[in-house]
C-alpha positions as CSV (number, residue, x, y, z in Angstrom):
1,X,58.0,34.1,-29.8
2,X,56.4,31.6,-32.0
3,X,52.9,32.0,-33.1
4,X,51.8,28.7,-31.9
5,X,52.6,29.7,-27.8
6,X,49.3,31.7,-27.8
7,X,46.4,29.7,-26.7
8,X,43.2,30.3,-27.8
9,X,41.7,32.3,-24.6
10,X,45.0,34.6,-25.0
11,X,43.5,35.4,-28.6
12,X,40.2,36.5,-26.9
13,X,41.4,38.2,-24.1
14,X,43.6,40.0,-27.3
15,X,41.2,40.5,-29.7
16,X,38.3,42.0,-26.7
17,X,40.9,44.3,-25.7
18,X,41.2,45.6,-29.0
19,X,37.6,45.7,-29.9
20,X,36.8,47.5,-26.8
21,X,39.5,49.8,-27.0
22,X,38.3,51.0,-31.0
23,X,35.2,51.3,-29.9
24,X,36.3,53.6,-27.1
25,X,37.8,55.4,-29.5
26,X,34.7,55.8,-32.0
27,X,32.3,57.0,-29.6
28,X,34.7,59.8,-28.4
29,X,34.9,60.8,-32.0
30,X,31.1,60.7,-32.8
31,X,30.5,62.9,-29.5
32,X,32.9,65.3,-30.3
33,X,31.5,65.1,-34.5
34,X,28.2,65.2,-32.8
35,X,28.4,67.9,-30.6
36,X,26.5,65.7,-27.7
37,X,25.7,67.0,-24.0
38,X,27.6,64.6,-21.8
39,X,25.1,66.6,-19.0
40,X,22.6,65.1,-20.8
41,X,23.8,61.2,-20.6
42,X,24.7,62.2,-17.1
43,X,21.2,63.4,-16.3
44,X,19.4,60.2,-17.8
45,X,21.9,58.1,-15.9
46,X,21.5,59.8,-12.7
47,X,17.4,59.3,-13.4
48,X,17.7,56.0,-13.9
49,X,19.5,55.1,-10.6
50,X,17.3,57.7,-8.4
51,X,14.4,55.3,-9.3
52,X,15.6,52.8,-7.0
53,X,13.7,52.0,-3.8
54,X,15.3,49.8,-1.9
55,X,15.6,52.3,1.6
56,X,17.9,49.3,2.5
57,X,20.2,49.5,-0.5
58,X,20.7,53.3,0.1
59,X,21.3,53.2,4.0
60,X,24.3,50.9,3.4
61,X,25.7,52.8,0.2
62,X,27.2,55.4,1.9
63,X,29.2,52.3,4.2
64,X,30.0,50.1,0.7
65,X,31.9,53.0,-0.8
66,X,34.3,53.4,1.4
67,X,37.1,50.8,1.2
68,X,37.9,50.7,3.9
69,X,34.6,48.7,5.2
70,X,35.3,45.9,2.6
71,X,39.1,44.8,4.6
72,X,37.4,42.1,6.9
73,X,35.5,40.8,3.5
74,X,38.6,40.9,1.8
75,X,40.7,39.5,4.5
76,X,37.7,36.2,4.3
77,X,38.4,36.2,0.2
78,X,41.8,35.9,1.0
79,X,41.3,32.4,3.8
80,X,38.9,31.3,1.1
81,X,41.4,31.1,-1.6
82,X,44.4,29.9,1.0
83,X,42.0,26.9,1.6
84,X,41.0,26.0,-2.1
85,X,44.5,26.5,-3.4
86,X,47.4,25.5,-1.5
87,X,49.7,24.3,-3.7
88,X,49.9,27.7,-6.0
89,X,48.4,30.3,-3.5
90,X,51.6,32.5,-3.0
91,X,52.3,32.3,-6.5
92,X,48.9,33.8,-7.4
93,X,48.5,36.4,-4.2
94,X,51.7,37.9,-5.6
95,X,50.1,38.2,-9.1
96,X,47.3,39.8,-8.0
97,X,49.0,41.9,-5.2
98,X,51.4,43.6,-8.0
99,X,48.7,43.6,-10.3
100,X,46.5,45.9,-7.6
101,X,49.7,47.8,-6.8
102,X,50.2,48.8,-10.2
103,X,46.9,49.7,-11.0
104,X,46.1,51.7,-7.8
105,X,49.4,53.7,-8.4
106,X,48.6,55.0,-11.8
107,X,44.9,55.6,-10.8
108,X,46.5,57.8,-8.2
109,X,49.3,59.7,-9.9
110,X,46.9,60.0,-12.9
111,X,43.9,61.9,-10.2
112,X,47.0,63.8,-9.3
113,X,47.8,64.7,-12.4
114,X,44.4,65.9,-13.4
115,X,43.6,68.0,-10.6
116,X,47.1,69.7,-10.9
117,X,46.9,70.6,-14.6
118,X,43.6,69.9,-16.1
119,X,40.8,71.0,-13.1
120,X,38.1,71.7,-15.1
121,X,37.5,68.2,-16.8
122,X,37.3,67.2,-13.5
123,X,33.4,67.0,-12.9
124,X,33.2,70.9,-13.0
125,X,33.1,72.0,-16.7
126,X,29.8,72.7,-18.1
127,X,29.4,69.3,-20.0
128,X,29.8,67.3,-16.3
129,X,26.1,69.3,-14.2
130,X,26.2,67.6,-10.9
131,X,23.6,68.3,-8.4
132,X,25.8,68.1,-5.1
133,X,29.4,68.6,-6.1
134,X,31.9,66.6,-4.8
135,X,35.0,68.2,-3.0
136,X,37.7,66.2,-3.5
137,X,38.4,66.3,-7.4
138,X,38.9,62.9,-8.5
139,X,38.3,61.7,-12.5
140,X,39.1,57.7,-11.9
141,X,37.3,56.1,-9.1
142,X,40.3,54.0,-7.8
143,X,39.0,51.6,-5.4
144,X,36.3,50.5,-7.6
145,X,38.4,50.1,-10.8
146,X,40.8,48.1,-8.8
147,X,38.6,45.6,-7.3
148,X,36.8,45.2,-10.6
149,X,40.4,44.5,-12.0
150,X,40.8,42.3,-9.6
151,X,37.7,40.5,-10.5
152,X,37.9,40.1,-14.2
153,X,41.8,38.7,-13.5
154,X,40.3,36.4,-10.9
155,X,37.6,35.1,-13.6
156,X,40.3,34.9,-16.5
157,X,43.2,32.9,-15.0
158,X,41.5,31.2,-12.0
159,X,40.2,28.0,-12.5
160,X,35.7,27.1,-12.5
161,X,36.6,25.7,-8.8
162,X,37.5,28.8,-7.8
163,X,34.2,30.0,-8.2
164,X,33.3,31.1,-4.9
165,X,36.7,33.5,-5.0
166,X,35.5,35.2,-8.3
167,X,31.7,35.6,-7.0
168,X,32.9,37.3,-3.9
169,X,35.1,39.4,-5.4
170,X,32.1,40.3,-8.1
171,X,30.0,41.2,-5.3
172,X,32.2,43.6,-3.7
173,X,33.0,44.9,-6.6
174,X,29.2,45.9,-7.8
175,X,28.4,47.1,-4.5
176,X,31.1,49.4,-4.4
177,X,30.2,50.8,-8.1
178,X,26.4,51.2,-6.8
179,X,27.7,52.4,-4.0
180,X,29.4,55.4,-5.3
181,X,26.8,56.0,-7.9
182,X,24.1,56.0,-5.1
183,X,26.1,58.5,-2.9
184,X,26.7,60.7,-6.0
185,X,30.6,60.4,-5.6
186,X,31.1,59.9,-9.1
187,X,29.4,60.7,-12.8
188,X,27.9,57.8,-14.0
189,X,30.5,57.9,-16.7
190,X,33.0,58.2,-14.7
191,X,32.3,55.1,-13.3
192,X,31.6,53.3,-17.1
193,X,35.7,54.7,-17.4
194,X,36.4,53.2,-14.8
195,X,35.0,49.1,-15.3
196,X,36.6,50.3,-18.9
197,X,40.4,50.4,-17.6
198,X,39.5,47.7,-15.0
199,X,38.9,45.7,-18.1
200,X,41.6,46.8,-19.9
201,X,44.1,46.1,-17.7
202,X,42.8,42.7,-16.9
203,X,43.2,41.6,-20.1
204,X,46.6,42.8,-20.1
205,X,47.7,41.7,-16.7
206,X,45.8,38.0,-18.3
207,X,48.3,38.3,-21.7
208,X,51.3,39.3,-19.9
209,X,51.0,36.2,-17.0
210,X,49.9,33.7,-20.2
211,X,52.9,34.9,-22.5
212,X,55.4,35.5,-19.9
213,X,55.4,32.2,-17.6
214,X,54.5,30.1,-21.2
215,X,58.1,31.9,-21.9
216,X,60.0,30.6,-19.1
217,X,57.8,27.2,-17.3
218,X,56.6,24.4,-19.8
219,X,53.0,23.4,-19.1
220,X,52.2,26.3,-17.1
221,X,48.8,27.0,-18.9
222,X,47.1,23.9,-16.2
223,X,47.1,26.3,-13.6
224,X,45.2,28.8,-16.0
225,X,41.4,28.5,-16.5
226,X,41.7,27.6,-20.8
């Protein structure tokens, strides 16, 4: 592939990626150099949030994290797009339906995976001091990473008339990361891990839609946001 089919916001997305994922990479290496107390990020974290005194905020929490509350808001994102884009909306609900499929499956198998074989890294090693331990032992939060994937796609290939898609999909997104950091369903870095993959794999889902239609359909970057 020629160097000129990149575009400019492919670059970005590219060089973000990267960035993030070095960084990533240094900070795991200066807390294992360093020695640090992940309790103790935990613990400030956890401070930080109890603070909060909206009594409304933390009757609904325990409603916003589970999914399956979201379906009739979902279900209205998905009229609200079918009404702004006609032309191209089965082209982009498969997009995002595979990309959400994909995702959700290797969240899954991965949670699997951990409590299988690697049990004690999931929130009950010494490092990871929870006040009310969770049952079910889950290291990704999957629901939130996905819709938070599902987000950042929506804001880096839907066009600014799309707005209102990308700001519903934003909310439901926070709420369900407050949610679940309200409730105590998840470490507070558990849930920085998982906007991180969210991220991740947006930009990737973003490069491989860019690169692979440029491949194949001339002039295809109109229906992108550039």
């Amino acid at each position: 592939m020629r160097l000129g089919k990149y575009t400019s916001k492919t670059f970005q997305i590219i060089c973000w990626s990267t960035t993030l994922a070095m960084s990533c990479f240094l900070a795991a290496v200066c807390l294992m150099v360093f020695h640090v107390n992940l309790s103790t990020i935990n613990d400030w974290l956890e401070t930080a949030v109890q603070r909060i005194k909206w009594q409304q905020v933390r009757a609904m929490a325990p409603h916003f994290v589970n999914a399956s509350y979201w379906i009739p808001y979902w279900c209205a994102i998905i009229l609200m797009f079918l009404y702004k884009e006609r032309v191209r909306f089965m082209f982009w609900l498969n997009k995002f339906s595979l990309f959400g499929l994909i995702l959700t499956s290797l969240l899954f198998i991965s949670n699997q995976a951990v409590r299988q074989f690697w049990p004690e890294i999931c929130g009950r090693s010494e490092n990871f001091l929870h006040p009310r331990p969770y049952e079910n032992c889950q290291l990704f939060f999957v629901s939130g990473a996905v819709v938070t994937g599902l987000s950042l796609l929506a804001i880096f290939c839907l066009r600014n008339r799309q707005w209102i898609v990308k700001v519903m999909l934003a909310i439901s997104s926070i709420c369900l990361l407050f949610a679940a950091l309200l409730q105590g369903s998840f470490f507070p870095l558990q849930l920085l891990i998982a906007v991180g993959i969210a991220a991740v794999a947006a930009g990737i889902g973003y490069v491989q839609i860019t690169l692979t239609n440029q491949e194949h359909y001339y002039g295809f970057n109109k229906n992108l946001k550039v």
